[in-house]
N, C-alpha and C positions, 0 to 999 in steps of 0.2 A: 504493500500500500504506500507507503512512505514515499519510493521513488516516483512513482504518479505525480507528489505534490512536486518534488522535485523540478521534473518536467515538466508541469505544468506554468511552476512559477517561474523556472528558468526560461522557458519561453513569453512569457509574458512582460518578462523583463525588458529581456533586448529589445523586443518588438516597440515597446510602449518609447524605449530611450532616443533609441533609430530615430524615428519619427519626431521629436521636438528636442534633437540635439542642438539646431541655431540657437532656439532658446536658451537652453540651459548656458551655452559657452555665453551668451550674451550677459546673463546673470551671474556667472563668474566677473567679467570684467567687470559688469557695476558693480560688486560687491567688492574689488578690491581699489579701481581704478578712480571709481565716482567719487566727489565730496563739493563741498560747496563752493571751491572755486573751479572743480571740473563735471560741470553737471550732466552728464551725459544721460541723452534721453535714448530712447528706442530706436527709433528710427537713425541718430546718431552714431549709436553704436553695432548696429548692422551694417551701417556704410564704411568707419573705419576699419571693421572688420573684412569687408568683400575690397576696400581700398588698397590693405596692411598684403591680402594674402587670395583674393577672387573669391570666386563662390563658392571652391572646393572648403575655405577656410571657416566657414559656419559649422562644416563638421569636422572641425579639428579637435581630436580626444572622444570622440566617439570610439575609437576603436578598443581603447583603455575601458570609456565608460560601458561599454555592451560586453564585454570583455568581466568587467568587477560587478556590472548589475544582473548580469543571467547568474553567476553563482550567490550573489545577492538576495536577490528573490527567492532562489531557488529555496537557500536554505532559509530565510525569514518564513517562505509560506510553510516549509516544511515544518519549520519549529512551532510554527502558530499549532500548526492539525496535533501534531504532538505534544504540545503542553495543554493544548487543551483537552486533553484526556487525562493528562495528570491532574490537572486544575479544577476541572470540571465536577459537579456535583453529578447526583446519581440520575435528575431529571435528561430529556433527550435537549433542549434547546437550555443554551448556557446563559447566565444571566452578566449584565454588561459590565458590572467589575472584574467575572472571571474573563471576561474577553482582555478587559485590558488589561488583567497580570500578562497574559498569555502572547499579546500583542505585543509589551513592552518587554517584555524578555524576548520573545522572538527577533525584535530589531536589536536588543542589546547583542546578542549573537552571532548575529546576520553580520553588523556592522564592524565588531570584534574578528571576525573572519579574512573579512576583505581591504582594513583601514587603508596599508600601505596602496595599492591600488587605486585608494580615494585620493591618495596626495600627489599618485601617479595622473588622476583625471586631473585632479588643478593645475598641477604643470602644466602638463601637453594643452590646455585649454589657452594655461597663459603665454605659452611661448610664441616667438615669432619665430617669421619664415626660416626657416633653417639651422634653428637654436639647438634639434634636435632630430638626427636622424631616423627616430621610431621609439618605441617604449622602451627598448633595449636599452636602449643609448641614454635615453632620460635614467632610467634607474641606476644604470651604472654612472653616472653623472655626479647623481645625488648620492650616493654612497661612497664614491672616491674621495667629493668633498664636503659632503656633509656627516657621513657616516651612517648608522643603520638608526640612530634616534630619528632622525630627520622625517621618515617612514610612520613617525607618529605623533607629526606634531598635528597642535589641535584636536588631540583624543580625547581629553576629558572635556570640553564646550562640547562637541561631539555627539557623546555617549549621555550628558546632560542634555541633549534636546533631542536624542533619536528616544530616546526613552519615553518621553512625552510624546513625541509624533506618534511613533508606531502605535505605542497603546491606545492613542485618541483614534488614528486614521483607520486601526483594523476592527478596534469596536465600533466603533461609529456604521462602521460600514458594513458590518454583519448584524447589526442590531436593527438598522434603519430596511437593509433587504428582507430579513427573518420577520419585519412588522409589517413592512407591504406582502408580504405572502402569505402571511395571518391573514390579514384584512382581503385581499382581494384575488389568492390566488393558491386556495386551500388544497386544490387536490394536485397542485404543480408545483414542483423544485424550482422551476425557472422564470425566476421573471423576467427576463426578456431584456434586450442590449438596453434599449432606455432607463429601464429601471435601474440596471447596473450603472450606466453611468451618471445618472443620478445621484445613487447612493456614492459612487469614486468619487466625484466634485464635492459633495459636500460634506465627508470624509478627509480627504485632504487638504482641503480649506479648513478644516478644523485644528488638522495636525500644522500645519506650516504655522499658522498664528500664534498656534503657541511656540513654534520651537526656533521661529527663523532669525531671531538676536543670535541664537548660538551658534546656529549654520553661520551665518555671517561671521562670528568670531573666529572660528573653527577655520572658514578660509581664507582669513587674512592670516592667520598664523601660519596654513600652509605654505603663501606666496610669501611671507616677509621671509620665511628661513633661506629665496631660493634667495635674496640678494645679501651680497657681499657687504661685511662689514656693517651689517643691517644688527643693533643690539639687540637681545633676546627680552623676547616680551613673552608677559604671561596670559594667562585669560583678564585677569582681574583687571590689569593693565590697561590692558587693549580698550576692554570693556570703557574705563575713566576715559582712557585716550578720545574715544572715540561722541565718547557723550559733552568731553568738552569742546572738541573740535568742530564736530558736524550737530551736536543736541541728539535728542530725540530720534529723528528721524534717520539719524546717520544710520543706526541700527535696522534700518528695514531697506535702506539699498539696493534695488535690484529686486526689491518685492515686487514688481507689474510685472516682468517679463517671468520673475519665476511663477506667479500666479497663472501667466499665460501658458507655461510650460507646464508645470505641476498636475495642473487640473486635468487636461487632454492626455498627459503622460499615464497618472495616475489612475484615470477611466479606461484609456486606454489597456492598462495592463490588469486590472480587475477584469475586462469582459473576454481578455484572452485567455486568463487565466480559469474564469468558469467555465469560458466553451473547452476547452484544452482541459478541465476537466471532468466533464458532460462524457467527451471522445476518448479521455484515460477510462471512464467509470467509477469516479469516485463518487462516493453520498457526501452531501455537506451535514454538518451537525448544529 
């Protein structure tokens, strides 16, 4: 059974990432590039990006990201279907705290598995033309002159805001489909692409809101270690730094374009992931 979710989720991964990689690279650079005296808007930052490197360059670090989000996925959904049998009470439909122990451990995992990989996608996102021959090259890079710590910086902002994502995006998201199939679709597992994407967008807008200060912290600590003579900053640091610098707002950065990605990514990969597992044969619980 296990491997099903596997497969399931590992496909739904890549699939979901593929499809709104500009986005995402675009929400890297705002999150690290933008502040009040470099306002970069959308539109903006999609031209110096096609400007810096053509079209090909929108999906630049995809190959890293499809790459760390298929075994991503893979093992987060797997870990959900499996904690939640440990978690789980004796009744058949779980109730929404045990969703999000099970949610929030599953991404605690997920994310623990693949981190270096994550700091591999920052890189290759932020680099310019020809800074780096492929992911090879990047990591041996980073390792010659940064050394194997370098692999995990920005861990703990990280792991403090996947924690609250995953718990809120996988309960939210099973609880909100398991109640429209109460209500409206009793003698059927399936409620149907709409309804799944549905419940993904509004799932995932739950989790980003709460977690995305720390995604933001998390990758600026990636980027600050690639440059030279750049002092070492912490979370807390960054955190001051960045609320006296930019306010408030500074902390949300790049929130439109990853809203614009997230959501479509997000639904995306919930309705591959249930049809992918309709066609494994898995039951949901």
């Amino acid at each position: 059974m296990w491997w099903r979710h596997l497969v399931a989720g590992g496909g739904a991964g890549a699939v979901s990432r593929t499809c709104t990689a500009p986005l995402d690279r675009l929400k890297v650079l705002m999150q690290v590039h933008a502040s009040r005296s470099n306002n970069m808007c959308i539109v903006g930052g999609f031209t110096q990006m096609i400007r810096e490197g053509g079209a090909r360059s929108l999906w630049r670090g995809n190959g890293i990201n499809v790459i760390k989000i298929a075994p991503e996925s893979a093992i987060k959904f797997m870990a959900y279907e499996q904690i939640k049998r440990l978690v789980g009470s004796d009744q058949e439909t779980l109730r929404i705290h045990e969703r999000l122990v099970a949610g929030s451990l599953a991404g605690a995992i997920a994310q623990s598995s693949i981190y270096p990989m994550e700091v591999l996608k920052t890189r290759m996102a932020l680099r310019k033309t020809g800074q780096y021959s492929g992911m090879l090259d990047c990591a041996r890079k980073i390792l010659a002159r940064e050394g194997m710590a370098a692999f995990y910086k920005g861990y703990v902002p990280n792991m403090l805001g996947i924690i609250p994502y995953a718990g809120i995006d996988l309960a939210v998201y099973e609880t909100l489909k398991n109640a429209w199939l109460q209500r409206y679709a009793v003698n059927s597992a399936d409620p149907g692409v709409f309804v799944l994407l549905a419940c993904g967008t509004m799932s995932s807008t739950c989790g980003q809101l709460a977690s995305y200060p720390l995604a933001l912290v998390r990758t600026r600590m990636q980027a600050q270690a690639s440059i030279e003579g750049a002092p070492e900053v912490t979370m807390s640091s960054l955190f001051k730094q960045i609320l006296r610098t930019e306010g408030a707002f500074g902390l949300y950065r790049g929130l439109a374009p990853n809203f614009m990605k997230v959501i479509p990514a997000v639904s995306i990969s919930y309705v591959v992931y249930e049809n992918l597992k309709i066609t494994l044969g898995v039951q949901s619980r």
